[in-house]
C-alpha positions as CSV (number, residue, x, y, z in Angstrom):
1,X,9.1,68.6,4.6
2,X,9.3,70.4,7.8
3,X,8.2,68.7,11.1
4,X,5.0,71.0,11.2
5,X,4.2,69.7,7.7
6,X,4.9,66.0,9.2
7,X,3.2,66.0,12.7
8,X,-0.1,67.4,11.1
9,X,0.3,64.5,8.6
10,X,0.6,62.3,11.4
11,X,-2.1,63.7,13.2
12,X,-4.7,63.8,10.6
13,X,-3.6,60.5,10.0
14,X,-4.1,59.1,13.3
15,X,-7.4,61.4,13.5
16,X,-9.1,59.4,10.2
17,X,-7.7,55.9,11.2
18,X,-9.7,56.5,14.6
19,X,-12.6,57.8,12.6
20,X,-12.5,54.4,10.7
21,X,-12.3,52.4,13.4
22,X,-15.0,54.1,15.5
23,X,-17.0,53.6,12.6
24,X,-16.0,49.9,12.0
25,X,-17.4,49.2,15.6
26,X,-20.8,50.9,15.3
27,X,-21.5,49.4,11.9
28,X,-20.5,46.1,13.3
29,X,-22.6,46.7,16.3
30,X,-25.4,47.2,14.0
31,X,-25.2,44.2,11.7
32,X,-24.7,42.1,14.9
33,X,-27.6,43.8,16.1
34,X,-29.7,43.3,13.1
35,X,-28.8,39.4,12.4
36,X,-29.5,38.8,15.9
37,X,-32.9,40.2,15.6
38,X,-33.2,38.3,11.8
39,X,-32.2,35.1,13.5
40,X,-35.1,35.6,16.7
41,X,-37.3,36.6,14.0
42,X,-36.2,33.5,11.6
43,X,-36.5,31.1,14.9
44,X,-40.3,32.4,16.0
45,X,-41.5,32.1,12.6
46,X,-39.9,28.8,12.2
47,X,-41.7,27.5,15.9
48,X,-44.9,28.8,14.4
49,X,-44.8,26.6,11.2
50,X,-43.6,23.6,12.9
51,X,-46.6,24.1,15.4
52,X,-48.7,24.6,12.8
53,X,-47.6,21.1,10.6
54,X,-47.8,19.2,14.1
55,X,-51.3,20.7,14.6
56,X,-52.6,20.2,11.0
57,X,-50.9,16.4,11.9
58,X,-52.5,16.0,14.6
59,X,-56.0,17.4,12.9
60,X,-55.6,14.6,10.3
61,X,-55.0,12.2,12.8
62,X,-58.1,13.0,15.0
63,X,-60.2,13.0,12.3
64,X,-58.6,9.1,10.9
65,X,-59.8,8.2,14.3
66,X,-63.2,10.0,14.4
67,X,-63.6,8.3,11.2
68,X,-63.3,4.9,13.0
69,X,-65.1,5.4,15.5
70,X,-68.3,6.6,13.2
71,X,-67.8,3.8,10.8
72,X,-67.6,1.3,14.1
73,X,-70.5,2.9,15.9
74,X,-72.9,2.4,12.9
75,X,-71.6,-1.2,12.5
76,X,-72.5,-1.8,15.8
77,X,-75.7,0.3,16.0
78,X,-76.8,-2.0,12.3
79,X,-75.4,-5.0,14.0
80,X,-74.2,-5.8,10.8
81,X,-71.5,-5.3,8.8
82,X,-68.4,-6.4,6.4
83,X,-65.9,-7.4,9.0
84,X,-68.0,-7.4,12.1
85,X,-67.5,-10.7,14.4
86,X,-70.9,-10.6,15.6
87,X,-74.4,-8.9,14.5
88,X,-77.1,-9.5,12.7
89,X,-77.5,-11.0,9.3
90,X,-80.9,-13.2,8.3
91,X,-79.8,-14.7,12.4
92,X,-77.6,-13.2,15.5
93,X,-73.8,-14.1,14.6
94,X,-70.7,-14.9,16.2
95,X,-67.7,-15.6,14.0
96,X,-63.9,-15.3,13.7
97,X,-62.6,-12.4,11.8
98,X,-62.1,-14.2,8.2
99,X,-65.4,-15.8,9.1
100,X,-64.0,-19.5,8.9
101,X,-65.2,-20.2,12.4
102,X,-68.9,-18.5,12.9
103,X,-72.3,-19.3,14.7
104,X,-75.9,-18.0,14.1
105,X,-78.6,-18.5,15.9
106,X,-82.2,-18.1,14.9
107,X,-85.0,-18.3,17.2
108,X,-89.0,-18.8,16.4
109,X,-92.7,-18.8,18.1
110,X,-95.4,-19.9,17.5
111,X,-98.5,-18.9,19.4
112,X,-102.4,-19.8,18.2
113,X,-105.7,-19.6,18.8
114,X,-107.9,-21.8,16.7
115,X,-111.6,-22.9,16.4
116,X,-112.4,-25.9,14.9
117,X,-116.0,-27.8,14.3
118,X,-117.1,-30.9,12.3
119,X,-120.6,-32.1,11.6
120,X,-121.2,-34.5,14.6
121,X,-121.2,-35.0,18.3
122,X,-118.0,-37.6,18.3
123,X,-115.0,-35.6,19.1
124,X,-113.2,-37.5,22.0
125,X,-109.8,-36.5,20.9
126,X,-107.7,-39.0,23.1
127,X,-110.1,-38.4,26.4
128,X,-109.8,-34.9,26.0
129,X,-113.9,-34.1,25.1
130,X,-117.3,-35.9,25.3
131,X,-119.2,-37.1,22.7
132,X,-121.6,-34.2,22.6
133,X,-118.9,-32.1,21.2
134,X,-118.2,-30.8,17.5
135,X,-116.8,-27.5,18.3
136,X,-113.6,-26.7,19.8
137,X,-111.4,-24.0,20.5
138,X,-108.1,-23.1,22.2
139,X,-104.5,-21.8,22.4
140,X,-101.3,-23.6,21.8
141,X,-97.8,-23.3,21.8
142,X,-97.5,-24.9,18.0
143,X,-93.7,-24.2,18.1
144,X,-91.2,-22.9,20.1
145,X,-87.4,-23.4,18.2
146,X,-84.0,-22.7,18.5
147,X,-82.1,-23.1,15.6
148,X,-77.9,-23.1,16.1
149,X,-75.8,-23.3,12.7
150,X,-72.1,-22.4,11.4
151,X,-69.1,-22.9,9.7
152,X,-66.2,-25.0,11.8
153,X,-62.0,-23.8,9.7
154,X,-63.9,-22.6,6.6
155,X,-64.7,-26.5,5.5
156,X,-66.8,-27.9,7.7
157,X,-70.6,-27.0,8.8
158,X,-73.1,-27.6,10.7
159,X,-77.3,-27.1,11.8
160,X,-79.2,-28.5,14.7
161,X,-82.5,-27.4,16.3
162,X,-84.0,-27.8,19.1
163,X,-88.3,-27.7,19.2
164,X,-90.3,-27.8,21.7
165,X,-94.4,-28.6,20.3
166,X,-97.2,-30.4,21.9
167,X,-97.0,-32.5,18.8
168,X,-93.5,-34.1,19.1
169,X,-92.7,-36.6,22.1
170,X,-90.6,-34.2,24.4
171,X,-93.2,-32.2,24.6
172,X,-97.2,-32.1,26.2
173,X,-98.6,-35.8,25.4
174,X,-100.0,-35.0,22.4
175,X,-103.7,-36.2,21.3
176,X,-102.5,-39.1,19.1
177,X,-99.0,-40.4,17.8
178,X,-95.7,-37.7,17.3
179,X,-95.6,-35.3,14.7
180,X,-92.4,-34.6,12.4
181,X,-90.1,-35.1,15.5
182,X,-90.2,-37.8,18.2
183,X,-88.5,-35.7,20.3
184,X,-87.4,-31.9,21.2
185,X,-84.6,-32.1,19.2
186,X,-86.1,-32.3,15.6
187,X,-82.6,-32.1,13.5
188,X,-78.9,-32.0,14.0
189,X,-76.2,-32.6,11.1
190,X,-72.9,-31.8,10.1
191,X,-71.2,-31.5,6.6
192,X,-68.1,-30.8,4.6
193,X,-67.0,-29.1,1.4
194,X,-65.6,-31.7,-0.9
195,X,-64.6,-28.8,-3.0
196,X,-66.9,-25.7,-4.7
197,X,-69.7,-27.9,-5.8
198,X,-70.1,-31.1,-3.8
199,X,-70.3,-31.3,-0.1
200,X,-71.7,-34.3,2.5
201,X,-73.7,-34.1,5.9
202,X,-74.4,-37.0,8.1
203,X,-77.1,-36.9,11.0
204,X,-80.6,-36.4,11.7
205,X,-82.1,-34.0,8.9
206,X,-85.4,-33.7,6.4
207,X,-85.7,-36.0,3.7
208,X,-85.5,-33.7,1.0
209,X,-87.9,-34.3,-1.8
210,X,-90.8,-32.2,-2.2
211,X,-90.3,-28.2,-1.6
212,X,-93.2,-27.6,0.4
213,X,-91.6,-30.0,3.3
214,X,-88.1,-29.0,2.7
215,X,-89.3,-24.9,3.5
216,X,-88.6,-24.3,6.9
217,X,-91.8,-23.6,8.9
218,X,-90.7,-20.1,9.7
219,X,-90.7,-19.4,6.3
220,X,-93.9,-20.7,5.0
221,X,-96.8,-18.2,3.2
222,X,-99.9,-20.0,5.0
223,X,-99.9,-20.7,9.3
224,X,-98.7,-24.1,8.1
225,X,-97.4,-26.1,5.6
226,X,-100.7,-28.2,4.1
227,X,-102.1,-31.6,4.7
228,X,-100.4,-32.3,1.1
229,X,-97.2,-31.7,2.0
230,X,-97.4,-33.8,5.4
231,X,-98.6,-36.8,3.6
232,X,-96.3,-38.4,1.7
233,X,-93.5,-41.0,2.9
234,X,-90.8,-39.3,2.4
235,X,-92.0,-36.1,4.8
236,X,-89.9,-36.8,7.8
237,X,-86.7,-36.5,9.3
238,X,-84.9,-39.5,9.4
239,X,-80.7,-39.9,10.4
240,X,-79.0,-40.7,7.0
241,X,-76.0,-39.5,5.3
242,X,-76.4,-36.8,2.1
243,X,-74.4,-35.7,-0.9
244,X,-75.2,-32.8,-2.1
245,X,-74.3,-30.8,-5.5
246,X,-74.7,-26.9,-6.5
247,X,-73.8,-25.2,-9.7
248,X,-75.4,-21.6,-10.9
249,X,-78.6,-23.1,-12.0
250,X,-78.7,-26.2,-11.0
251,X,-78.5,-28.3,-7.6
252,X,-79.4,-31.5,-6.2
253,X,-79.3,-33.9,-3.4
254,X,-79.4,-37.7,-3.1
255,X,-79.7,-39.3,0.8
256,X,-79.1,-42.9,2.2
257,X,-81.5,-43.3,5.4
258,X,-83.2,-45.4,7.8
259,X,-86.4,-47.3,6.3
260,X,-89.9,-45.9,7.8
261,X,-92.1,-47.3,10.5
262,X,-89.1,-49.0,12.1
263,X,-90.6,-48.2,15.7
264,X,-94.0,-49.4,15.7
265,X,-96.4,-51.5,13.1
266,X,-98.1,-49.6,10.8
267,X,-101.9,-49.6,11.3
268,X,-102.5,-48.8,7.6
269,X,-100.6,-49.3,4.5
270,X,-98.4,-46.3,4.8
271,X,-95.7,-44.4,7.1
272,X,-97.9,-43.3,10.4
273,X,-94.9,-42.2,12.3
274,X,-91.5,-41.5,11.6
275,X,-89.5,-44.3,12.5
276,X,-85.8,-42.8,11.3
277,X,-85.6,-41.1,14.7
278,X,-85.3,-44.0,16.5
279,X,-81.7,-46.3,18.2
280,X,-80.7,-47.9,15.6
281,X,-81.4,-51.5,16.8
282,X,-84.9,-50.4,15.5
283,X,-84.0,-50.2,12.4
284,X,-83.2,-53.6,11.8
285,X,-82.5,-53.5,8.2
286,X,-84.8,-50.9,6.9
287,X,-83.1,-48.6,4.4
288,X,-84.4,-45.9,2.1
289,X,-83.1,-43.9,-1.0
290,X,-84.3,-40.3,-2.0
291,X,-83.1,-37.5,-3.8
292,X,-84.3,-34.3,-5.4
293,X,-83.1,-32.2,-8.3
294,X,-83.4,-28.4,-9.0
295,X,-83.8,-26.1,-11.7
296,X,-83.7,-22.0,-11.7
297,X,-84.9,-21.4,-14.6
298,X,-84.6,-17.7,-13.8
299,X,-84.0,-15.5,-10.9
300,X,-81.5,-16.2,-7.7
301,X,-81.6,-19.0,-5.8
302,X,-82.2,-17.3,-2.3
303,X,-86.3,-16.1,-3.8
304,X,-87.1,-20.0,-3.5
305,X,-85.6,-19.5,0.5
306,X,-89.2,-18.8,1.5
307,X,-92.7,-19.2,0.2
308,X,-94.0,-15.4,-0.6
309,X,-92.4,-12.9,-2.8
310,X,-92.3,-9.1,-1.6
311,X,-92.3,-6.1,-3.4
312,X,-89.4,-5.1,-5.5
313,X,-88.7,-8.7,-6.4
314,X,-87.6,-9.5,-9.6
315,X,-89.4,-12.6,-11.7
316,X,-88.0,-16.3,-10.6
317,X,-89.0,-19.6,-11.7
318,X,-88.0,-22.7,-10.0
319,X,-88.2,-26.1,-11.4
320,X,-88.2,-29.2,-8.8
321,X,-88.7,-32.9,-9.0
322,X,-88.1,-35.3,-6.5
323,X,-88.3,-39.2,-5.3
324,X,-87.4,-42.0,-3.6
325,X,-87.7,-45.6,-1.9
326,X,-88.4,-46.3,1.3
327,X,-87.9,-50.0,3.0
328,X,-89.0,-51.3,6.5
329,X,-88.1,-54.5,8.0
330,X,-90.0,-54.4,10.9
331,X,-93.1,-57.3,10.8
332,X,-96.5,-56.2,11.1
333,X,-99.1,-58.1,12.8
334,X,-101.2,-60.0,10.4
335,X,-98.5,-60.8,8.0
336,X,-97.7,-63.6,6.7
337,X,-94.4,-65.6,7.1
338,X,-92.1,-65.0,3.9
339,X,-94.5,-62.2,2.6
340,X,-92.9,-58.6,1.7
341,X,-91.9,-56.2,3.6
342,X,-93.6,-53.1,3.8
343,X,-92.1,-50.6,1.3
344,X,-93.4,-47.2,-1.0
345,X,-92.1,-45.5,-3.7
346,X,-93.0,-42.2,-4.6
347,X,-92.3,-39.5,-7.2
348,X,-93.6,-35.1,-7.5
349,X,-92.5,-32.6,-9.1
350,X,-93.2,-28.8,-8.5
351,X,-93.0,-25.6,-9.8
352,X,-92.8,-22.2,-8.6
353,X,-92.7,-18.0,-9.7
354,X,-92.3,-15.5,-7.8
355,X,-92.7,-11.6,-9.0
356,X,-93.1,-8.1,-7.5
357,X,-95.3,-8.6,-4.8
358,X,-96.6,-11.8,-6.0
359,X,-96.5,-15.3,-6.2
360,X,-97.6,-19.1,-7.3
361,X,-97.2,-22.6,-7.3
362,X,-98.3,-26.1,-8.1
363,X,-97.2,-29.2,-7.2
364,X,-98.2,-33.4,-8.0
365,X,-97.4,-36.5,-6.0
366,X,-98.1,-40.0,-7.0
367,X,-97.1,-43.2,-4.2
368,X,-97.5,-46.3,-4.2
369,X,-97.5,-48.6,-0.9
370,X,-97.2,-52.8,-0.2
371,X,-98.6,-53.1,3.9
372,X,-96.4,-56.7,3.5
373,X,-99.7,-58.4,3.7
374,X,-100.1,-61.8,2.3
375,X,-102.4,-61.2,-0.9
376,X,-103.1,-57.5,-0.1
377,X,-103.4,-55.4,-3.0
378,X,-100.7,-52.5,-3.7
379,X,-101.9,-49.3,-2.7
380,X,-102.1,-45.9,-5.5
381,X,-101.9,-42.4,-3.7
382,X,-101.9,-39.6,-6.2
383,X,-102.7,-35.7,-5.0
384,X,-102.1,-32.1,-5.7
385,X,-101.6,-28.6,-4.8
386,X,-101.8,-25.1,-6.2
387,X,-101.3,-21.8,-4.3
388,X,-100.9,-17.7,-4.8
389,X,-100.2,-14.8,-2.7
390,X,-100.2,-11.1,-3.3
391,X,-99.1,-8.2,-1.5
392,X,-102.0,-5.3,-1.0
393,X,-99.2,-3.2,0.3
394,X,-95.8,-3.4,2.2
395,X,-97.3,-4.7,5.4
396,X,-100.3,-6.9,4.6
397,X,-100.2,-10.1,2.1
398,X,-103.4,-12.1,0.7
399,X,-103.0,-15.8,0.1
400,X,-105.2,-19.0,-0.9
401,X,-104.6,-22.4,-1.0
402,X,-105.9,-25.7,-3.0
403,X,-105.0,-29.2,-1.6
404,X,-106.4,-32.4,-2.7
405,X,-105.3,-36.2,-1.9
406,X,-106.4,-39.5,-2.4
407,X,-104.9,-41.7,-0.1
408,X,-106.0,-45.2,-2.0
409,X,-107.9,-46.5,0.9
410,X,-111.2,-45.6,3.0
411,X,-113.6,-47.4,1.0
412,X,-116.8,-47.6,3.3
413,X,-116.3,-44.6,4.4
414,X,-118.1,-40.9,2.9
415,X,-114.8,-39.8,1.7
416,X,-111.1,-40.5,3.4
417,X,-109.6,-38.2,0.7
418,X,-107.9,-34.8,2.0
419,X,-110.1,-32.0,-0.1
420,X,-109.0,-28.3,1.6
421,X,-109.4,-24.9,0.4
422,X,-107.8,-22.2,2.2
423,X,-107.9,-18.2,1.9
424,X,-105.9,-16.3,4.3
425,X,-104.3,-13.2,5.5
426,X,-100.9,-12.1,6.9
427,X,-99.8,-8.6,8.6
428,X,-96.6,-7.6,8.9
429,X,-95.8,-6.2,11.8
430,X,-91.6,-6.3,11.4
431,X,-91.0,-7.2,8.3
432,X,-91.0,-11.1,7.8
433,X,-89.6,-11.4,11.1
434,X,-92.8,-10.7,13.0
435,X,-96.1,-11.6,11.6
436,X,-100.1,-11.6,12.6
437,X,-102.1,-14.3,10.4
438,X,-105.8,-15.2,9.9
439,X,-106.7,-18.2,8.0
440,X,-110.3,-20.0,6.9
441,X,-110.0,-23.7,6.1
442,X,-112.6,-25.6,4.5
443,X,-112.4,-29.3,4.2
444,X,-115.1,-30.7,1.3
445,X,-114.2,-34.3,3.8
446,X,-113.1,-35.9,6.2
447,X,-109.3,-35.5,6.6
448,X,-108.3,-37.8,9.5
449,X,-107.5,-41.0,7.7
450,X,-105.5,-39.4,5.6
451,X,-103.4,-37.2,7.8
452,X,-103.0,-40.3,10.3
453,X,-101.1,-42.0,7.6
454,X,-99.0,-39.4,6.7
455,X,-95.4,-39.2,7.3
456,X,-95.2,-36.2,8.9
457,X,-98.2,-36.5,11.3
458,X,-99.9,-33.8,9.4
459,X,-102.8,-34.0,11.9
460,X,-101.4,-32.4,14.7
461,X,-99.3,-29.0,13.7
462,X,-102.3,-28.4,10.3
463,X,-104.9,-28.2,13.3
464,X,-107.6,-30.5,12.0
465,X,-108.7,-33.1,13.8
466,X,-107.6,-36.5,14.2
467,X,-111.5,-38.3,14.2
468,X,-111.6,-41.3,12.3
469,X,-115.1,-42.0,13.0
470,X,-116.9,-39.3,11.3
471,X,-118.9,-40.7,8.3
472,X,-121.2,-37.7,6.9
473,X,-120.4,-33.8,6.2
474,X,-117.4,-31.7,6.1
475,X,-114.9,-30.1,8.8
476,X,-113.5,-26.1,9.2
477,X,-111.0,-24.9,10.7
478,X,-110.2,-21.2,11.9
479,X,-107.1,-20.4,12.6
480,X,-105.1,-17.4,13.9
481,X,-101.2,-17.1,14.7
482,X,-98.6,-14.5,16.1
483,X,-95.2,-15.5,14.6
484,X,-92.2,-14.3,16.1
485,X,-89.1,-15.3,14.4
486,X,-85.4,-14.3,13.8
């Protein structure tokens, strides 16, 4: 090969190789190019999704909280709630958040205006008319209450009110004797939970016996419970020690108490005040035993809570009887050395149904009374009651009212027996909490004897009046009441 033939081999050669590398380079250049521009592309895209998972994060997060805050402002706005530590339910609340330590408070007044007139001109009422008087008519305060209850670790409980009434000794001198209460504070007990059934309270709380006594006044149908209810010996407070039992359809409650009429002699031959309120020295060695057993026969328990059944209620029948024995040791004036000591014994029973919108009752007492007179005869009281209410619409309620009791005494007199029919009218003006109430009362009698010797002063709170010198004619009351309660 000659050296032309060989340097032009070389030449080419070296020509092509520096083609090939010339175009190594650019290509290179260009991928280079190209992955750098992939990898900006890759990274934007990539700090677009992860801004858009933090935001969608974020989105969830806002709206958890929002969620919250709803749920919390209507809790708050209801004042009631699952979980809440204070509101409103049936009473303001405070408790702990498992609700082992709580308090509610519930609050009620009562303001009336009443007229009242009986057939002669011998109203003096403690100095407070003349003897030309047999109509009346005035305001009152009947009850103004405060009413603190609660749960102490889950076990333990407790209830206490405080009243203030012109017919309780704290109060205004009232016309004649106390009332339920001798004193502002009408009960205050504690209790424990032996287990799910039985529990025990000690303290100063209601004989519980009859149903018409044991229904909180807040939550009766009429202005007030009824001369019936008042009268027997077992409607006071008293400071005892109570066991009570609850199952699904049954419950009861037996009490060991003071004896009656421990502060002062009895003037007749049965409770006129209650003496279980008193120090204890009064006592002496008066005792007294009652108890009270009850049957749903159908419904929940909490319809028998109040007197009255709204609309939308479903049918309940309750089925109660009650009793006791109640001791004093206290001597009476007149009596003779080694003769009894005044005691009663008493037995009723009741029944009650409640529907939609509707309601009824009835109820029967028999008692019988020793005054611890030397050769006094036993005395036989024996009365009744039967009652409705309806509902015309949401806000306004009709209701009537029967009462009738012999007290066993009064002979001499036109009648001493308690003989009331009632018809009345409630408006509701927020729900049950806030209610405007008419009633006309008309007694067949004269009333005073017999709500003079009744255990709960019935005299005083019922309105009538407390005249034992009338001796022709009847009595009626009107009565009107705003009701504030909560």
């Amino acid at each position: 090969m000659s050296f032309a033939t060989k340097a032009g081999i070389f030449v080419g050669a070296a020509a092509f190789s520096g083609m090939a590398v010339a175009g190594t380079g650019d290509a290179t250049n260009d991928l280079q190019s190209r992955l750098e521009a992939a990898e900006a592309k890759i990274a934007d895209m990539s700090a677009q999704q992860n801004g858009d998972w933090l935001t969608e994060q974020r989105s969830e997060q806002i709206r958890g909280i929002v969620q919250d805050v709803l749920a919390d402002a209507d809790t708050r706005a209801s004042l009631q709630g699952n979980g809440a530590t204070s509101g409103y339910n049936n009473g303001f609340f405070i408790q702990s958040a498992d609700g082992k330590w709580s308090m509610k408070i519930n609050g009620l007044f009562q303001e009336r205006f009443n007229i009242g007139h009986e057939p002669q001109d011998v109203w003096t009422s403690g100095g407070g008319g003349t003897a030309d008087e047999n109509t009346a008519f005035g305001f009152e305060t009947t009850r103004a209450a405060l009413n603190f209850s609660g749960q102490l670790a889950g076990v333990a409980y407790y209830n206490a009110r405080l009243n203030w009434s012109p017919y309780t000794g704290g109060g205004a001198a009232a016309p004649a004797g106390p009332g339920m209460s001798a004193s502002n504070l009408e009960w205050a007990y504690g209790g424990w939970h032996c287990d799910d059934n039985w529990s025990v309270q000690l303290g100063r709380q209601k004989m519980q016996v009859s149903r018409g006594f044991i229904v909180n006044a807040e939550d009766q149908q009429a202005i007030e419970r009824s001369s019936y209810d008042y009268f027997w010996a077992s409607s006071q407070i008293t400071n005892g020690v109570m066991c009570r039992g609850s199952w699904d359809n049954f419950r009861m409650n037996a009490m060991f108490s003071n004896g009656y009429d421990t502060a002062t002699a009895p003037a007749a031959p049965t409770p006129a005040a209650p003496g279980g309120t008193n120090a204890w020295q009064y006592n002496v060695q008066g005792w007294a035993i009652t108890g009270r057993g009850e049957w749903l026969l159908q419904g929940a328990w909490d319809q028998f809570d109040r007197i009255g059944s709204a609309a939308g209620s479903t049918d309940a029948w309750l089925l109660g009887v009650g009793g006791g024995y109640l001791n004093s040791n206290t001597a009476i004036a007149g009596a003779a050395a080694g003769s009894d000591n005044p005691d009663a014994w008493l037995v009723t029973a009741d029944l009650s149904y409640e529907s939609d919108g509707w309601n009824m009752y009835g109820s029967g007492s028999y008692q019988r009374t020793n005054d611890g007179l030397a050769g006094s005869d036993d005395v036989n009281s024996v009365g009744f009651e039967v009652g409705a209410g309806m509902y015309m619409d949401a806000d306004n309620e009709l209701y009537g009212r029967w009462q009738w009791v012999n007290p066993g005494v009064g002979a001499g007199t036109v009648s001493s027996n308690i003989n009331i029919a009632t018809i009345g009218w409630n408006h509701y003006l927020a729900g049950p909490n806030t209610k405007l109430s008419v009633d006309w009362n008309w007694c067949f009698s004269d009333p005073s004897m017999a709500n003079a010797m009744s255990g709960g002063g019935a005299w005083g709170p019922t309105g009538w009046w407390n005249n034992t010198t009338q001796t022709s004619g009847s009595q009626w009351l009107l009565r009107t009441q705003l009701q504030v309660s909560f």
